[in-house]
N, CA, C and O atoms as CSV, one atom per row, in Angstrom:
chain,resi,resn,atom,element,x,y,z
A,1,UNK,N,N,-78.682,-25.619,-63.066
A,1,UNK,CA,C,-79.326,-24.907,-64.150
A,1,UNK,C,C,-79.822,-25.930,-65.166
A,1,UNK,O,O,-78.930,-26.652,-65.609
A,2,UNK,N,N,-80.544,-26.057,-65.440
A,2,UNK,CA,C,-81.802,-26.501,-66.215
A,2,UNK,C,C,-82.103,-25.745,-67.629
A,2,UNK,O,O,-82.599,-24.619,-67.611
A,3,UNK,N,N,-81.774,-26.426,-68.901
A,3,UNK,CA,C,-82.302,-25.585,-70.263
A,3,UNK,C,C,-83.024,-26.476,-71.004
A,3,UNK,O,O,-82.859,-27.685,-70.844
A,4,UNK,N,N,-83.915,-25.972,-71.907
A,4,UNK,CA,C,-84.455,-26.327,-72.997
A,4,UNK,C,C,-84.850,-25.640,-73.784
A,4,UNK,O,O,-84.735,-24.414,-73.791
A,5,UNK,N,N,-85.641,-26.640,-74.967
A,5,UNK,CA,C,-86.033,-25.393,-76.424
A,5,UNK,C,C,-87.404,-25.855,-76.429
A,5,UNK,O,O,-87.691,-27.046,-76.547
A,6,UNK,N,N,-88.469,-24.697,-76.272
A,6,UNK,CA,C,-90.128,-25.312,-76.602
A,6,UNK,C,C,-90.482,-26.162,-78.197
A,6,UNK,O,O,-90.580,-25.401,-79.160
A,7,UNK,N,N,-90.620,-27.297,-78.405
A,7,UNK,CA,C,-90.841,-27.725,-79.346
A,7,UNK,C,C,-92.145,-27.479,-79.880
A,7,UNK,O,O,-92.287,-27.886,-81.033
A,8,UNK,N,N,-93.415,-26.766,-79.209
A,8,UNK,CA,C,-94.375,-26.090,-80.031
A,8,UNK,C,C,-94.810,-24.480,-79.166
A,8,UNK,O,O,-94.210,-23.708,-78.419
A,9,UNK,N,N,-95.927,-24.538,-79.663
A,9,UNK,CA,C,-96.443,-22.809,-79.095
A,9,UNK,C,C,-96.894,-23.396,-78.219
A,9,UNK,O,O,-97.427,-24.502,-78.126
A,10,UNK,N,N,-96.510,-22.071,-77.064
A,10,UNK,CA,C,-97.168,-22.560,-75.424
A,10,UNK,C,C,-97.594,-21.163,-74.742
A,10,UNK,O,O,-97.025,-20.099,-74.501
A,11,UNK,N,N,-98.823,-21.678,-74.561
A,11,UNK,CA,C,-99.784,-20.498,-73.844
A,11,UNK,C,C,-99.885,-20.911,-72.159
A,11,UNK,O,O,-100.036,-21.989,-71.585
A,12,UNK,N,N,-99.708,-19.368,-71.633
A,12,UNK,CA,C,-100.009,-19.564,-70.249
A,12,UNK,C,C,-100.992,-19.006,-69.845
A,12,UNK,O,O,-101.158,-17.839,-70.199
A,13,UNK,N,N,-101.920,-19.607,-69.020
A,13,UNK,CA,C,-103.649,-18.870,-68.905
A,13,UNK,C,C,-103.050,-18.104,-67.571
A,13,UNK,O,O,-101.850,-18.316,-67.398
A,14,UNK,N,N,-103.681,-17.258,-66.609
A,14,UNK,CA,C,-103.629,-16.528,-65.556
A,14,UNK,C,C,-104.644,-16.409,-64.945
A,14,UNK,O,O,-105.655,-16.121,-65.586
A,15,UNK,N,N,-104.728,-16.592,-63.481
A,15,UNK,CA,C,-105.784,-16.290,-62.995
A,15,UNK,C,C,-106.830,-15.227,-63.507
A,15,UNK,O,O,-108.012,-15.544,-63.369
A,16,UNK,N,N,-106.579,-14.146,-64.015
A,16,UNK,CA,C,-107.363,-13.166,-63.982
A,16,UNK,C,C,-107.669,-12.870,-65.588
A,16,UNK,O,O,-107.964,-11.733,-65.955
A,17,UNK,N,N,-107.603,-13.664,-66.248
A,17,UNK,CA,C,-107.347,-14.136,-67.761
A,17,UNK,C,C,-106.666,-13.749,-68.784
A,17,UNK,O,O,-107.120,-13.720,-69.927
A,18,UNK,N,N,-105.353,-13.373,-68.411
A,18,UNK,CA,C,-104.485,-13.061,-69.230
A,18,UNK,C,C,-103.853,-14.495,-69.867
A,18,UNK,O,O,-103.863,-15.542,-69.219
A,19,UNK,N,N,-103.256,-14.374,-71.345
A,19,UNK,CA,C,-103.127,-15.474,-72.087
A,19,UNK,C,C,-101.480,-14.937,-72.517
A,19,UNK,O,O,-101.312,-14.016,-73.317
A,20,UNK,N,N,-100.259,-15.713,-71.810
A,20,UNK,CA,C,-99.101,-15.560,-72.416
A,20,UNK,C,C,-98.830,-16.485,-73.540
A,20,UNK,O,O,-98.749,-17.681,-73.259
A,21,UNK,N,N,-98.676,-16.114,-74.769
A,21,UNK,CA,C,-98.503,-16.978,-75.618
A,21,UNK,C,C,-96.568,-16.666,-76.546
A,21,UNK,O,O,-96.142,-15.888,-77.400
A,22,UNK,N,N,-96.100,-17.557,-75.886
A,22,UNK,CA,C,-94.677,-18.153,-76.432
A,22,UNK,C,C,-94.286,-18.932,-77.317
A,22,UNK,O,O,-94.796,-19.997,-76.971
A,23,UNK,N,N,-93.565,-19.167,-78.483
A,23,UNK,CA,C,-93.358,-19.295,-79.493
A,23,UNK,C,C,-92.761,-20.850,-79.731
A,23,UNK,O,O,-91.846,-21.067,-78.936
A,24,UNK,N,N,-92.954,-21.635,-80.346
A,24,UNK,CA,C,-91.568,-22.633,-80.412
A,24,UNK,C,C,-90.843,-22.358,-80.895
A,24,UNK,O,O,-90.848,-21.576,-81.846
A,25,UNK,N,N,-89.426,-23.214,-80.142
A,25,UNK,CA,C,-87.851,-22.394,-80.743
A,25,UNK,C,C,-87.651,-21.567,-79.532
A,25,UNK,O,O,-86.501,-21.181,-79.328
A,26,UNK,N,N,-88.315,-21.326,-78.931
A,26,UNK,CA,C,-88.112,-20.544,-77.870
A,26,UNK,C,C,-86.783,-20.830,-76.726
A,26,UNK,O,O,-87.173,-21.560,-75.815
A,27,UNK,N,N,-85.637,-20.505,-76.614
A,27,UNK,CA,C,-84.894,-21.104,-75.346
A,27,UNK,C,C,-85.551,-21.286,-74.086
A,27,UNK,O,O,-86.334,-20.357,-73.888
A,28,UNK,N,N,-85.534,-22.064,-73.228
A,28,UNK,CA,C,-86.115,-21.816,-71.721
A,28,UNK,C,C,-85.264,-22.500,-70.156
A,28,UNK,O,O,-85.107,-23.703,-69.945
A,29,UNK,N,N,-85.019,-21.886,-69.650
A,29,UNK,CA,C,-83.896,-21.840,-68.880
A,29,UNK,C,C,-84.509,-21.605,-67.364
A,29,UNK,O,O,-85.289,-20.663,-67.228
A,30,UNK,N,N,-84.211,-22.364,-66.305
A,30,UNK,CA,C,-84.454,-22.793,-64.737
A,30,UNK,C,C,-83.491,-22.582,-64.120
A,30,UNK,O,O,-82.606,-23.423,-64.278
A,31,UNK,N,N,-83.281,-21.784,-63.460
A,31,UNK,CA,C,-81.964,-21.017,-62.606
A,31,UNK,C,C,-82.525,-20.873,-61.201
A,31,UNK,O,O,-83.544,-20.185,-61.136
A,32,UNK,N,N,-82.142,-21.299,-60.250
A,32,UNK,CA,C,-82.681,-20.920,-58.672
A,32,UNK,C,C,-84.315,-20.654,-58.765
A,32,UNK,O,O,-85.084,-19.713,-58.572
A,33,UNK,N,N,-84.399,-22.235,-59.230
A,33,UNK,CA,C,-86.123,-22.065,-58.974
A,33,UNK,C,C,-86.918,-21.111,-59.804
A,33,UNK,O,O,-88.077,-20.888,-59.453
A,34,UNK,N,N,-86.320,-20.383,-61.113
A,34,UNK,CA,C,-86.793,-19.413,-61.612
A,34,UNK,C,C,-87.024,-19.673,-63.454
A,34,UNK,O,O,-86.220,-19.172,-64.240
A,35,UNK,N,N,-87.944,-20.317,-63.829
A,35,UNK,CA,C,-87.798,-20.087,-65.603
A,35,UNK,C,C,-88.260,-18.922,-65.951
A,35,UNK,O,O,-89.286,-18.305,-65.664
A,36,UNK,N,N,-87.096,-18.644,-66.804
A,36,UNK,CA,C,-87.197,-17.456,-67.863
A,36,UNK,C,C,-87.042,-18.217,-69.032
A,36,UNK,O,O,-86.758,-19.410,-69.145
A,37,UNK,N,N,-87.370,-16.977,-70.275
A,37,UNK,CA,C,-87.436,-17.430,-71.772
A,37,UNK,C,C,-86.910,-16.426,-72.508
A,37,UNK,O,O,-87.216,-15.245,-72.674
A,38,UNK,N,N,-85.652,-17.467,-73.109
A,38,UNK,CA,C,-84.719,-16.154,-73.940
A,38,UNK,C,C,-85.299,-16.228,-75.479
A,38,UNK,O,O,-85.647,-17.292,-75.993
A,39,UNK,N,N,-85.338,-15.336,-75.946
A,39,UNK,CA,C,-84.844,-13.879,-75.713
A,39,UNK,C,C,-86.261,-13.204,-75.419
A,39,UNK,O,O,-86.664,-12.436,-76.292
A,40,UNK,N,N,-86.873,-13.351,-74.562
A,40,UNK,CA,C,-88.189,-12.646,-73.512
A,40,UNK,C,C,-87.442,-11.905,-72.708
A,40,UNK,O,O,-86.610,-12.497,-72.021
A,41,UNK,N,N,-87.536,-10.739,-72.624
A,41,UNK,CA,C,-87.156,-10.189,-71.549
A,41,UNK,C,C,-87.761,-9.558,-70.353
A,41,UNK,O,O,-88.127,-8.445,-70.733
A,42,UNK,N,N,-88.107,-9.734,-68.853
A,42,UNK,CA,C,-89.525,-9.477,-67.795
A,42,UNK,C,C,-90.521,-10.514,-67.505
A,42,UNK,O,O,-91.542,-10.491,-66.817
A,43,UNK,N,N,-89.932,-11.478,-68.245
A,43,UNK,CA,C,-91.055,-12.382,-68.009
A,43,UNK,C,C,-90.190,-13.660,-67.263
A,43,UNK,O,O,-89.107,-14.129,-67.613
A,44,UNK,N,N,-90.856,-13.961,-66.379
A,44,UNK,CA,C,-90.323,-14.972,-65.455
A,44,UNK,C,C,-91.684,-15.844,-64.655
A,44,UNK,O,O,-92.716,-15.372,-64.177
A,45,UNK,N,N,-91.244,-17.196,-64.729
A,45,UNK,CA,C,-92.269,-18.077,-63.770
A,45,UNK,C,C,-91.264,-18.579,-62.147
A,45,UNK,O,O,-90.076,-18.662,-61.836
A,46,UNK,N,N,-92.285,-18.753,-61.640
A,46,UNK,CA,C,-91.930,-19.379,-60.267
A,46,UNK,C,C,-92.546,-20.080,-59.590
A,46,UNK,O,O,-93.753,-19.878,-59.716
A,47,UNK,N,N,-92.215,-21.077,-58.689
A,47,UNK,CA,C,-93.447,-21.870,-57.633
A,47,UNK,C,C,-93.282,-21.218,-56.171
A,47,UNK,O,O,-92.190,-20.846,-55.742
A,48,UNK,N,N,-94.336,-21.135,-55.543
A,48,UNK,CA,C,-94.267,-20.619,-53.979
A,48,UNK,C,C,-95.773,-21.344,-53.694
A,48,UNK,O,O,-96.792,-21.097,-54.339
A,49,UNK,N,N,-95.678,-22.165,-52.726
A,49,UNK,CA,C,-96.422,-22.837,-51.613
A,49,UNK,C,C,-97.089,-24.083,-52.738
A,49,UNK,O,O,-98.203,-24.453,-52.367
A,50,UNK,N,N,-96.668,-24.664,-53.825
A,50,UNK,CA,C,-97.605,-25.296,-55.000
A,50,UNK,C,C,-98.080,-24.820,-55.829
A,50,UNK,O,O,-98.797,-25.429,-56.622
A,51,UNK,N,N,-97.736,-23.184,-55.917
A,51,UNK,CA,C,-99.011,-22.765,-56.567
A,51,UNK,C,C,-97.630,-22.065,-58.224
A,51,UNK,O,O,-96.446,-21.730,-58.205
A,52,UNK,N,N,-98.461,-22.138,-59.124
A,52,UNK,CA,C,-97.524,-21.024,-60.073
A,52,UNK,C,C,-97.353,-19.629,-60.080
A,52,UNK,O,O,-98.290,-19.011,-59.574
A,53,UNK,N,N,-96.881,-19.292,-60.297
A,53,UNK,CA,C,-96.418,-17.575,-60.617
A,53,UNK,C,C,-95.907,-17.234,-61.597
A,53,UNK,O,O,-94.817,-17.735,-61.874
A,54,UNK,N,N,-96.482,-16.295,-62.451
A,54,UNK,CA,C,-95.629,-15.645,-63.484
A,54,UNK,C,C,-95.361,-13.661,-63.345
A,54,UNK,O,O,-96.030,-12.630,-63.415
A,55,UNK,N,N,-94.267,-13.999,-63.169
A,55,UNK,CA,C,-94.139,-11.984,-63.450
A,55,UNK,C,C,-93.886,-11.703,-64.539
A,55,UNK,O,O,-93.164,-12.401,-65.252
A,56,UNK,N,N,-94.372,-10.729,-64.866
A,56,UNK,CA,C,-94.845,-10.218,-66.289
A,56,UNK,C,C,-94.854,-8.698,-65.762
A,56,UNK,O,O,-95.766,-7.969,-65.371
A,57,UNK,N,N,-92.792,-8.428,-65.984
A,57,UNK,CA,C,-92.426,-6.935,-65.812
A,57,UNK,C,C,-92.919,-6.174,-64.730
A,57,UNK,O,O,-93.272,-4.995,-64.767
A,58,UNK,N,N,-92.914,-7.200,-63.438
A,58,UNK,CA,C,-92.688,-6.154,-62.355
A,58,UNK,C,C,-94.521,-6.391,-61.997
A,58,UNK,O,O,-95.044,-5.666,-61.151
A,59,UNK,N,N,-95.342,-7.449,-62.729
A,59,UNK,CA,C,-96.576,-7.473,-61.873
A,59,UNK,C,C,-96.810,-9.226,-61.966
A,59,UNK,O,O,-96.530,-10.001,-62.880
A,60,UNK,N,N,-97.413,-9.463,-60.680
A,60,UNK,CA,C,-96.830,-11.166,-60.450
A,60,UNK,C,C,-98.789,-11.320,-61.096
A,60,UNK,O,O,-99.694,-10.526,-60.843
A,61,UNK,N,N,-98.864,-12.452,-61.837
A,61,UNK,CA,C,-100.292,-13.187,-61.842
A,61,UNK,C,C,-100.220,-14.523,-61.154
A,61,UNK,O,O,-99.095,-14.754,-60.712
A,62,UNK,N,N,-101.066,-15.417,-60.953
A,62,UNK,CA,C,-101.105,-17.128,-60.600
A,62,UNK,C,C,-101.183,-17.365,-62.065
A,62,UNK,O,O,-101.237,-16.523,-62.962
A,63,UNK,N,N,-101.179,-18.428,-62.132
A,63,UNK,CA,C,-100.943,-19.804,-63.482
A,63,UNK,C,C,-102.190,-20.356,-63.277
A,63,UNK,O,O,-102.298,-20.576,-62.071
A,64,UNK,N,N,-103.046,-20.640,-63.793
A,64,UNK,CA,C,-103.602,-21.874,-63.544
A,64,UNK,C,C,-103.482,-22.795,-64.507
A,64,UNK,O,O,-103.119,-22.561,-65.660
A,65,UNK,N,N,-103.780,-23.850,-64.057
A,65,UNK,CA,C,-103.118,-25.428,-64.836
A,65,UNK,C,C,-104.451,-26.138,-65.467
A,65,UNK,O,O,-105.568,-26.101,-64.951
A,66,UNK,N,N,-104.196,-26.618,-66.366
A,66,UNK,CA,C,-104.821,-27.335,-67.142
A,66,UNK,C,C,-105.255,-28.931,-66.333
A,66,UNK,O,O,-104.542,-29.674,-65.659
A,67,UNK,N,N,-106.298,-29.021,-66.619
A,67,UNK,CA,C,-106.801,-30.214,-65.553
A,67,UNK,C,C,-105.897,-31.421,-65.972
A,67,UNK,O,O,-104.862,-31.112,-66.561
A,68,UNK,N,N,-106.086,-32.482,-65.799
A,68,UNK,CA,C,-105.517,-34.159,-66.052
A,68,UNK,C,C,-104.392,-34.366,-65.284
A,68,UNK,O,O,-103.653,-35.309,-65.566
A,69,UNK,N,N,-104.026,-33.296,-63.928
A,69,UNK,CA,C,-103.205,-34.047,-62.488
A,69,UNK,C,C,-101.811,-33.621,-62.921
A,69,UNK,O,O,-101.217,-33.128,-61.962
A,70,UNK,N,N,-100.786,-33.647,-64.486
A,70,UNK,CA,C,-99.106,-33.135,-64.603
A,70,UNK,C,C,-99.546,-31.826,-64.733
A,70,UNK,O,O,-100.542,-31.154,-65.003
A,71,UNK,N,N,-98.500,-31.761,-64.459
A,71,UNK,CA,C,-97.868,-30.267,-64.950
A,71,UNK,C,C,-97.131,-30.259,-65.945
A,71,UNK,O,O,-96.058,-30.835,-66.117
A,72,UNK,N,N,-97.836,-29.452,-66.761
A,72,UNK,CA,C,-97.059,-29.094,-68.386
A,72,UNK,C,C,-95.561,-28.863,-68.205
A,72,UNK,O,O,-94.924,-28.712,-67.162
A,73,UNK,N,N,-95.206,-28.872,-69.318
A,73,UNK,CA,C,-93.675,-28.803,-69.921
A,73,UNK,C,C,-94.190,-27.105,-70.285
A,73,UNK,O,O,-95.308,-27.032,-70.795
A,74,UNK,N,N,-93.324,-25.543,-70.014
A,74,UNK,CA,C,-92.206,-25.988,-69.086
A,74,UNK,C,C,-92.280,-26.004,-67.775
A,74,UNK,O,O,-91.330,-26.026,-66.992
A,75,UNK,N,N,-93.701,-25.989,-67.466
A,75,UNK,CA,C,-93.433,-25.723,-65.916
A,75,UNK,C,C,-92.488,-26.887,-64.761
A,75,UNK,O,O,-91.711,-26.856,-63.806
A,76,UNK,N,N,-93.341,-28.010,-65.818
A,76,UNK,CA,C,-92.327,-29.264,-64.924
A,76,UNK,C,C,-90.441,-28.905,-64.737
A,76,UNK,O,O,-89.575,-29.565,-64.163
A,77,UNK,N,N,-90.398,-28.238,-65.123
A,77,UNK,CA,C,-88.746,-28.354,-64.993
A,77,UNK,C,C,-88.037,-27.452,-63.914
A,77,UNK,O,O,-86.859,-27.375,-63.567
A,78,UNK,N,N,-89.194,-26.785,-63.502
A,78,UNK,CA,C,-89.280,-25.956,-61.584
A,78,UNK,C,C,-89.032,-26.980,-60.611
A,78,UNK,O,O,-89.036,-26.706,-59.411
């Protein structure tokens, strides 16, 4: 298990253009391949085949990533 605290605001884009935007101060926590964000509740990221995933209460979107090759903080911690 894997934790941290977001030290600024962090937006997640979605394939289909939805914009999750999370707070700093935020807890964020990696459990069996899975970050969640307390106290968020339904919202969960995941990796399957390279690619991102976020469920957002029972409906999955893709992630897409910001160009320049890393992967953002928190995803890096998948």
């Amino acid at each position: 298990m894997k934790q941290g605290i977001l030290r600024r605001n962090t937006r997640i884009h979605t394939l289909s253009g939805m914009i999750l935007k999370i707070r700093k101060g935020t807890k964020v926590i990696v459990q069996s391949g899975t970050l969640t964000f307390n106290p968020i509740e339904g919202v969960s990221l995941f990796k399957l085949s390279g690619q991102y995933f976020v469920n957002l209460w029972g409906a999955v979107h893709q992630v897409v990533l910001p160009g320049g090759g890393r992967t953002p903080y928190p995803l890096s911690m998948i």
